[in-house]
NUPA-482682 format. One record per atom (N, C-alpha, C): residue in one letter; x, y, z. Coordinates in pm, whole numbers, padded with zeros to 5 digits, always signed. Layout:
BEGIN
AXYZ ...
END
This chain:
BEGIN
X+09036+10747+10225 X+08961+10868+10201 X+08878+10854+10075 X+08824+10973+10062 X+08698+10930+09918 X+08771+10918+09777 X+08908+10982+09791 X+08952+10970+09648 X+09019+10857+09602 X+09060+10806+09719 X+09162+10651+09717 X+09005+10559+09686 X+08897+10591+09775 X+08819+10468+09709 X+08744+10500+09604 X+08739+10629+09490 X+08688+10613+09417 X+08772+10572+09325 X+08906+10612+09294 X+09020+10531+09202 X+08998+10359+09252 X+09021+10337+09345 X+09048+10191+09380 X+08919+10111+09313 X+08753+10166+09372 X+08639+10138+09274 X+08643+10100+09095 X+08677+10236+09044 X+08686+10192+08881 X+08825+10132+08891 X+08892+10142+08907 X+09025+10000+08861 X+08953+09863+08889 X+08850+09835+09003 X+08800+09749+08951 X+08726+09699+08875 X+08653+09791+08835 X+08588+09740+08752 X+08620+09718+08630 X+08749+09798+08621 X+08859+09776+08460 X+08895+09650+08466 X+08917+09639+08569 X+09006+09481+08631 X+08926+09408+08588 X+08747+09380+08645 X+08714+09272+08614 X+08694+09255+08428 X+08728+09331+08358 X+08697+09319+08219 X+08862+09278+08203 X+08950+09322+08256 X+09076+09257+08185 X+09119+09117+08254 X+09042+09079+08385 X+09040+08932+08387 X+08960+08824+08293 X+08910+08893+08237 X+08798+08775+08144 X+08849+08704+08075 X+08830+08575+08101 X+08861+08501+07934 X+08763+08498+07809 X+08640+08482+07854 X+08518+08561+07733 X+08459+08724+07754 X+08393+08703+07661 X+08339+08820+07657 X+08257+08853+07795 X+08248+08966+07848 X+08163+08998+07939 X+08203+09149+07957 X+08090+09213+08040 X+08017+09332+07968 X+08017+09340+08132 X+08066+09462+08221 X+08075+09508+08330 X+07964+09633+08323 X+07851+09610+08401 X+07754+09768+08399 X+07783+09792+08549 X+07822+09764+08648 X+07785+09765+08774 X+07887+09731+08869 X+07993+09777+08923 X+08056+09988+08865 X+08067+09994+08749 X+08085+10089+08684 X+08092+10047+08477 X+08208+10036+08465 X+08204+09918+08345 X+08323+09880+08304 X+08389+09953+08201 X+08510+09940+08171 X+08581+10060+08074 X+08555+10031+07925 X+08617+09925+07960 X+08670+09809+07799 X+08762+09933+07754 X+08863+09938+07816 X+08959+10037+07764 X+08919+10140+07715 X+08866+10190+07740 X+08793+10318+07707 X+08877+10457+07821 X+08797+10573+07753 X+08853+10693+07864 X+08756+10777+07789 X+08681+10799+07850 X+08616+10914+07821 X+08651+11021+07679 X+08588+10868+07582 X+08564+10889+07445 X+08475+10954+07384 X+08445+11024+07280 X+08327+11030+07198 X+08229+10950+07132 X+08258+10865+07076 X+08222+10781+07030 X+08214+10649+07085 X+08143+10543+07006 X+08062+10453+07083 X+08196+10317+07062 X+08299+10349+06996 X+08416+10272+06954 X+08566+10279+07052 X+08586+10201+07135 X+08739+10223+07180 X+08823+10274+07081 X+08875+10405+07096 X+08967+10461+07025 X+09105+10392+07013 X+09176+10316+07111 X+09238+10292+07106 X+09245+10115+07203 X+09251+10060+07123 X+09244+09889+07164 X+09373+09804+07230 X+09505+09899+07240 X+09592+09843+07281 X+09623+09944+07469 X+09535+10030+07476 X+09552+10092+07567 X+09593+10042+07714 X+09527+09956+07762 X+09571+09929+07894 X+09586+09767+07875 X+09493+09703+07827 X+09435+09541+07796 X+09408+09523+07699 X+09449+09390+07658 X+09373+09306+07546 X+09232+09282+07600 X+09091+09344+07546 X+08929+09311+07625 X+08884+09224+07513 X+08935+09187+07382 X+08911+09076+07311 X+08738+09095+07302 X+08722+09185+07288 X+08545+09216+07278 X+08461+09324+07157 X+08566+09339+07064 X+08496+09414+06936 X+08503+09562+06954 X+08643+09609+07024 X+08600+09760+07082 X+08410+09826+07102 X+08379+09712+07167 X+08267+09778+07134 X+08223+09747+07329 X+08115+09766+07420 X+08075+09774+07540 X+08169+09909+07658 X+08170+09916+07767 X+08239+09973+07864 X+08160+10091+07822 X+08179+10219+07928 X+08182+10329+07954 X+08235+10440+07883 X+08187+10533+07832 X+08284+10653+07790 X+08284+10715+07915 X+08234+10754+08011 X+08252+10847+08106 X+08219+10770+08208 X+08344+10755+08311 X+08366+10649+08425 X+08357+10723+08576 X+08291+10871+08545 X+08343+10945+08703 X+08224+10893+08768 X+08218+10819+08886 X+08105+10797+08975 X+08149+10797+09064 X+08069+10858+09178 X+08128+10831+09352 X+08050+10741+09411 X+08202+10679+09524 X+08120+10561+09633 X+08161+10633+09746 X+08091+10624+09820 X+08115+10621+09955 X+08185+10508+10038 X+08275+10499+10164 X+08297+10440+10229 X+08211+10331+10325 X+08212+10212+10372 X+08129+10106+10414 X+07986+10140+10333 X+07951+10158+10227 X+07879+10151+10150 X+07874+09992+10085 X+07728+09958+10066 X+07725+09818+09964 X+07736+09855+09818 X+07832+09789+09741 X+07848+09795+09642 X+07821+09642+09530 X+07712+09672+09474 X+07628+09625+09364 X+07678+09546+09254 X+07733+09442+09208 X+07818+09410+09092 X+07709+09360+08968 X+07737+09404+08862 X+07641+09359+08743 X+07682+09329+08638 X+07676+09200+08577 X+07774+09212+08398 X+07681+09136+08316 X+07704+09099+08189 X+07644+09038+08075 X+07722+08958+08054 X+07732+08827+08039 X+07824+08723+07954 X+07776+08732+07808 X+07808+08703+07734 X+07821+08698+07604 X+07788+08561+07563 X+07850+08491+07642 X+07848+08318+07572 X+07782+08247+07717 X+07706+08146+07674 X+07613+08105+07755 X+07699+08055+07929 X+07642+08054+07992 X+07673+07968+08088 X+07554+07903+08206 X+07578+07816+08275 X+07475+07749+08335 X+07366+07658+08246 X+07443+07568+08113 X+07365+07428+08087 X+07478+07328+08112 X+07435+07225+08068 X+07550+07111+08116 X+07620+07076+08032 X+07634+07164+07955 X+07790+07127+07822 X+07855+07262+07850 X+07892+07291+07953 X+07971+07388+07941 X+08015+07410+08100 X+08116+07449+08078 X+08202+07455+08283 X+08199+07628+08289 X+08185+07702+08331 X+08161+07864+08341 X+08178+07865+08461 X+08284+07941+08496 X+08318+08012+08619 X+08356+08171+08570 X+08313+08199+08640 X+08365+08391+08689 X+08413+08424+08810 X+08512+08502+08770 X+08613+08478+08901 X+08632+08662+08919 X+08621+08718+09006 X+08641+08832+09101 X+08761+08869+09128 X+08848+08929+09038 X+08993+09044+09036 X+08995+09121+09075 X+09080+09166+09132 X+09071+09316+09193 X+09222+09321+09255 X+09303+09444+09246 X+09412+09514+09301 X+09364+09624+09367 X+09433+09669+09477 X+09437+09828+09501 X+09574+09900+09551 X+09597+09976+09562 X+09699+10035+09567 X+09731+10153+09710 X+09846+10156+09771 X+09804+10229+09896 X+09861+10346+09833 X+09801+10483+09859 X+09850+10586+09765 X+09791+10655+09664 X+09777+10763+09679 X+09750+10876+09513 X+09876+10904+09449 X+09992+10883+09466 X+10105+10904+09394 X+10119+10878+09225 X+10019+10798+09188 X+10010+10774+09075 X+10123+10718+08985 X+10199+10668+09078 X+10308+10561+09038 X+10280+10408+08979 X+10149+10426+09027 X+10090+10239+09025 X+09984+10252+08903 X+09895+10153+08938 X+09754+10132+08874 X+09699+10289+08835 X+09648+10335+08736 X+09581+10446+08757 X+09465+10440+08605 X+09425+10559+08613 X+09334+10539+08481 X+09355+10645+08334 X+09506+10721+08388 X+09492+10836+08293 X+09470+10903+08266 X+09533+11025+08141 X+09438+11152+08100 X+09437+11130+07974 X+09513+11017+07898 X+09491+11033+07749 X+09471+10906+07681 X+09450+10871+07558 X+09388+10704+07526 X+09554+10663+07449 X+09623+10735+07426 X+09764+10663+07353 X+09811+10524+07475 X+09870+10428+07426 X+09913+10331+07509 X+10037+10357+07547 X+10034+10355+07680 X+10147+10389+07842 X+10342+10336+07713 X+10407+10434+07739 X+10543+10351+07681 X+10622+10300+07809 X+10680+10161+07697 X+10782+10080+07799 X+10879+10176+07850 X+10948+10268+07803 X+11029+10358+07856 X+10981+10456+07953 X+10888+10483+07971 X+10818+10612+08037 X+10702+10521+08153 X+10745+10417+08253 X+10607+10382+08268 X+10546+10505+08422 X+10633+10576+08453 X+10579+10666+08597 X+10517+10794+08523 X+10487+10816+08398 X+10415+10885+08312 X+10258+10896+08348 X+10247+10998+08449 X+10085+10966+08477 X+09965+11015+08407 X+10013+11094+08302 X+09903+11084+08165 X+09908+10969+08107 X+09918+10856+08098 X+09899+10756+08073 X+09816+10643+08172 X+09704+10595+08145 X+09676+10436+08215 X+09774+10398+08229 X+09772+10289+08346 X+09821+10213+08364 X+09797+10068+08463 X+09813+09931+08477 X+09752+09853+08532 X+09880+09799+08574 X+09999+09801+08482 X+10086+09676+08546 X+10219+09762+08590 X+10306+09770+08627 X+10427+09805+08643 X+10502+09810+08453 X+10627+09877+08487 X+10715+09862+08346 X+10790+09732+08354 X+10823+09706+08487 X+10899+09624+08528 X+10888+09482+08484 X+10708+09487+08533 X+10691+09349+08538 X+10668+09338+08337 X+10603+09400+08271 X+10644+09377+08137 X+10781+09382+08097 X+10848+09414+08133 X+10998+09398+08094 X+11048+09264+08132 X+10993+09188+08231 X+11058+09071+08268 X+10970+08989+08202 X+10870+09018+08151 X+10778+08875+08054 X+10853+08887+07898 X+10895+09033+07850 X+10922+09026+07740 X+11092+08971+07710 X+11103+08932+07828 X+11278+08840+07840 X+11259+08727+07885 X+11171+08696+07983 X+11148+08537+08016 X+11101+08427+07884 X+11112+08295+07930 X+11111+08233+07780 X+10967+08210+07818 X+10897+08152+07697 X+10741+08115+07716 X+10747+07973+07754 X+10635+07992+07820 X+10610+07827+07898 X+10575+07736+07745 X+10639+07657+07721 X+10624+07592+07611 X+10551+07443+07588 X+10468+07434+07728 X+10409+07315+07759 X+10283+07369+07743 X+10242+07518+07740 X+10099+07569+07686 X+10040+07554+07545 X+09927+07512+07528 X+09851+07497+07454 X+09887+07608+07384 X+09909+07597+07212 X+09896+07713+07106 X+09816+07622+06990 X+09711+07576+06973 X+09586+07518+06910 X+09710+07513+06795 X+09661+07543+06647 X+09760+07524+06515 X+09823+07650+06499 X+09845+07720+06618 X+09897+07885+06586 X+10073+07813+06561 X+10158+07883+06488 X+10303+07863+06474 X+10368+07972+06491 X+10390+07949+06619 X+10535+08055+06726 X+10627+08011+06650 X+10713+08092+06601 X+10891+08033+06525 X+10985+08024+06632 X+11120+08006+06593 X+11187+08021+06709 X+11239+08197+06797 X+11174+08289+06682 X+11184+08446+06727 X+11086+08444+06842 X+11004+08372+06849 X+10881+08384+06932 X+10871+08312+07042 X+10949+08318+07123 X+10960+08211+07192 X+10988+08285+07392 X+10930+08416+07428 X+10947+08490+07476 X+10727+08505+07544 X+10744+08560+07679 X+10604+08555+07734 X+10490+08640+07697 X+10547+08696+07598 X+10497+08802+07499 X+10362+08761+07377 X+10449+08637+07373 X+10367+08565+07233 X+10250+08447+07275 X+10182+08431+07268 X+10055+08332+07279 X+09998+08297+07156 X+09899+08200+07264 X+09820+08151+07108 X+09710+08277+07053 X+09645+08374+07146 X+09620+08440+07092 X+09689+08585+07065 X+09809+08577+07067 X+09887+08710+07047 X+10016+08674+06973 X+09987+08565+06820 X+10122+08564+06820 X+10207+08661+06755 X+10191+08782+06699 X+10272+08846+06684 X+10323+08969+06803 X+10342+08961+06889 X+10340+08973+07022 X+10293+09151+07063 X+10213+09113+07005 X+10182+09283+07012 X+10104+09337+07142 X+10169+09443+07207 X+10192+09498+07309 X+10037+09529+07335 X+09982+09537+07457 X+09830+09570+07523 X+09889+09656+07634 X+09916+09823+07670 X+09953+09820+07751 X+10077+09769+07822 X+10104+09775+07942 X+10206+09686+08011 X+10175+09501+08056 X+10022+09492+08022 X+10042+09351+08047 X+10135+09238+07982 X+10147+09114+08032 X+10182+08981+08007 X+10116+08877+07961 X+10116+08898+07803 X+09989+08833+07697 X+09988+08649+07767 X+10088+08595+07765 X+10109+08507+07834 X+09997+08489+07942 X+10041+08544+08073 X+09958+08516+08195 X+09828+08567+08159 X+09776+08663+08070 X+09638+08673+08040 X+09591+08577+07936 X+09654+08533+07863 X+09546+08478+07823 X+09569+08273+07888 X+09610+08264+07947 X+09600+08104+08019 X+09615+08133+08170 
END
């Protein structure tokens, strides 16, 4: 129906900004960059759903747009860092979840910018992208320790899917798994 595909629409386009490994700039459905229908031209809050690793700065303050059903839908973004010369490998890759349901148990987009708690994750004033669950099982699983951490120094407290090379003090984004996002 129209409301399942207009939720299912902007989650993707949140999606494709929290798959990125560089910077890139979603206009086309608009992208959030963690945003919610802010005032200002600054993500209020940077730990909200994703790490977007992009300067709180791009995405949408106001995300309400309608699609229609068997409609063509248009994709448009900005990379940030070059791609297409021959010192460089650039791929962009196309994410997307959807969810069967308005229950608002799953994926959703929220009514407020505070970040979703591990205790509370069926809280539907809160975003949300991942389950509680599945963050609860990264923040107990051990870290793959054959991954690249450049000269970053994980101790032995750190040693959990939480911590990366770019997250080593394992600070929470939402319900994701700093781990699987960032490698």
């Amino acid at each position: 129906d129209f409301e399942n595909m207009k939720i299912t629409l902007f989650l993707i386009a949140s999606l494709l900004i929290a798959a990125a490994c560089a910077d890139l700039y979603v206009h086309s459905p608009r992208g959030s960059n963690n945003r919610l229908d802010e005032s200002n031209r600054n993500v209020n809050n940077a730990n909200r759903l994703f790490d977007s690793q992009n300067n709180n700065k791009g995405g949408y303050n106001q995300n309400d747009m309608d699609y229609y059903s068997n409609s063509i839908l248009q994709v448009e973004w900005t990379n940030q860092h070059s791609c297409g010369n021959e010192n460089n490998n650039c791929e962009l890759v196309l994410q997307y979840m959807c969810e069967k349901g308005t229950t608002g148990t799953g994926i959703r987009d929220g009514y407020v910018t505070d970040r979703i708690e591990t205790d509370d994750p069926d809280n539907v004033n809160y975003g949300r992208h991942e389950s509680g669950d599945y963050y609860n099982e990264c923040a107990v699983r051990e870290r793959n320790m054959g991954l690249f951490i450049a000269d970053q120094n994980l101790n032995a407290n750190e040693n959990t899917a939480i911590y990366s090379r770019q997250n080593t003090n394992g600070n929470r984004h939402g319900l994701e798994c700093a781990e699987e996002r960032d490698y």
